[in-house]
C-alpha angles and dihedrals in degrees: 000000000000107000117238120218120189130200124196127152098222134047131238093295097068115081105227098040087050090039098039097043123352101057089053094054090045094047097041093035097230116178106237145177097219120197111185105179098232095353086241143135079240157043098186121157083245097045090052098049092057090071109043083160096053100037096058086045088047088048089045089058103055088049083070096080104213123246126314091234088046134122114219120192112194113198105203097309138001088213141007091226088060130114090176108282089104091051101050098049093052092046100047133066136065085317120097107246135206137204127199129174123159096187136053091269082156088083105048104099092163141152116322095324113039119193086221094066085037091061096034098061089044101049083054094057104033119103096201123036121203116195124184097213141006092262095061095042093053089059084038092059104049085071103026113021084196088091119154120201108215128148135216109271144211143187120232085204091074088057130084102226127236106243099164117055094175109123109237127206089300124047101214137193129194137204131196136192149084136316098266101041097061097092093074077079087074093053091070093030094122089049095051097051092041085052089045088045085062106029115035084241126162136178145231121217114193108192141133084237131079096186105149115265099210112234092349090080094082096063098035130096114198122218122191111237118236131164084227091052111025091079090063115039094056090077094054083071128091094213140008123227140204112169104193125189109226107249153120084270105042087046085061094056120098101219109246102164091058086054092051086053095045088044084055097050093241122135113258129219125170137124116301098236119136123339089341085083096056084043092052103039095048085039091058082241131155118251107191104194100206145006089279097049094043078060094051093040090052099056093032092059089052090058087051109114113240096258092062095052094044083049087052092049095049094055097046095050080048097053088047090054105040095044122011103029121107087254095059090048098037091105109037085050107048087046094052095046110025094028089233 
């Protein structure tokens, strides 16, 4: 059997290396040589300094290309310390290379080794392009028309799901999501503590971080995310939020949060940019379109009756699981990437 070799420049504990690769070898059991740079949540400049030792094995590794009969999967980027060069040796070949991204790296020309370069020279080699969205796999093409859609995926199974969509003595909202993107919240600061002005409604924010949220913090409750938690306490909210600034960037992004909330059975509610806008509107979800309308859809969701809400939660559990869950995708992956 071809040997598959995966690259991906974080461990398990970062979202889009688990999400993007390791889920689907778990779930679909594919044998793999993995090679996760340092195995951590970051690459940061800090973080790599702090293992002089392990950051110049890691570099050395990625020096052995792997077999000539080999599959390699590179998720984003094989090392931070890439601008490209990496990326295309290990793509190219005899071997047959692909190529997955799951943001508009495209656009990140920043500081000595710019993603951009990064994706650019690994969309060219590649000789499979993954793409998580539309969006992505129309920039991908005009360099590789060998582009692949395919979203990032969940599984409602992970998820504990909503049964019960009567508010109780406290109307509550959750976020999810991770450290830095916290600060969307502040976008549609003015609309939460109106909402929680008129209903009584607080939020809860599950997140690694713990960065102040300005005024927010008095109606946030904060839950530690952990890959044995997160998939509970989703359900115990009334509504799931994902405030998106509408930009290049953000239109590049494939909604996962939205999915989360689906896969949990919650009603969903967050700006209709990119693919958020398909997920909501096939979700029966809410797209408030600016600060005004997130206040009025707030409090408008609360005055719902029961059997709308559990309506909204139903179609967004079945959009999850008709087109964005593992078992949808589990064919046009493992034929991308295995060849099966």
């Amino acid at each position: 059997m071809t040997a598959l070799h995966t690259y991906t420049s974080y461990g398990r504990s970062a979202g889009s290396a688990r999400v993007r690769v390791f889920d689907w070898l778990d779930r679909l059991e594919v044998p793999a040589v993995t090679h996760s740079y340092l195995d951590g949540a970051t690459n940061s400049g800090r973080s790599l300094l702090k293992s002089p030792r392990r950051l110049l094995a890691a570099e050395a590794e990625l020096r052995r290309r792997p077999p000539r009969d080999a599959r390699v999967l590179v998720s984003r980027q094989a090392s931070p310390l890439s601008r490209g060069g990496v990326e295309r040796r290990l793509l190219s070949g005899e071997r047959v290379g692909i190529y997955d991204f799951d943001d508009a790296l495209h656009l990140d020309r920043r500081g000595p080794f710019p993603k951009a370069a990064i994706w650019r020279a690994a969309v060219g080699a590649a000789d499979v392009v993954i793409a998580g969205n539309a969006t992505l796999a129309e920039a991908a093409s005009r360099i590789n028309p060998r582009v692949t859609v395919i979203p990032s995926c969940v599984d409602p199974a992970d998820y504990s799901r909503k049964t019960s969509f009567d508010i109780g003595e406290t109307p509550r909202a959750i976020w999810i999501g991770s450290p830095a993107t916290e600060r969307y919240l502040r976008d549609i600061e003015s609309a939460l503590l109106y909402a929680h002005e008129r209903t009584g409604m607080r939020l809860t924010v599950v997140s690694a971080g713990d960065a102040e949220l300005g005024p927010l913090d008095a109606i946030v409750d904060r839950v530690a995310w952990s890959p044995q938690t997160f998939g509970a306490v989703l359900a115990d909210a009334d509504l799931g939020l994902m405030p998106t600034p509408d930009s290049a960037w953000s239109r590049g992004k494939c909604g996962y949060k939205l999915l989360q909330y689906g896969a949990a059975g919650i009603p969903m509610m967050g700006d209709p940019v990119g693919v958020n806008a398909e997920i909501l509107r096939r979700g029966d979800g809410i797209a408030p379109e600016s600060a005004d309308d997130w206040a009025d859809a707030l409090t408008g969701f609360f005055s719902e009756s029961a059997t709308r809400r559990a309506e909204r939660g139903a179609a967004g559990h079945r959009t999850v699981r008709d087109h964005y869950s593992f078992s949808a995708w589990e064919s046009v992956w493992r034929q991308a990437v295995t060849g099966n």
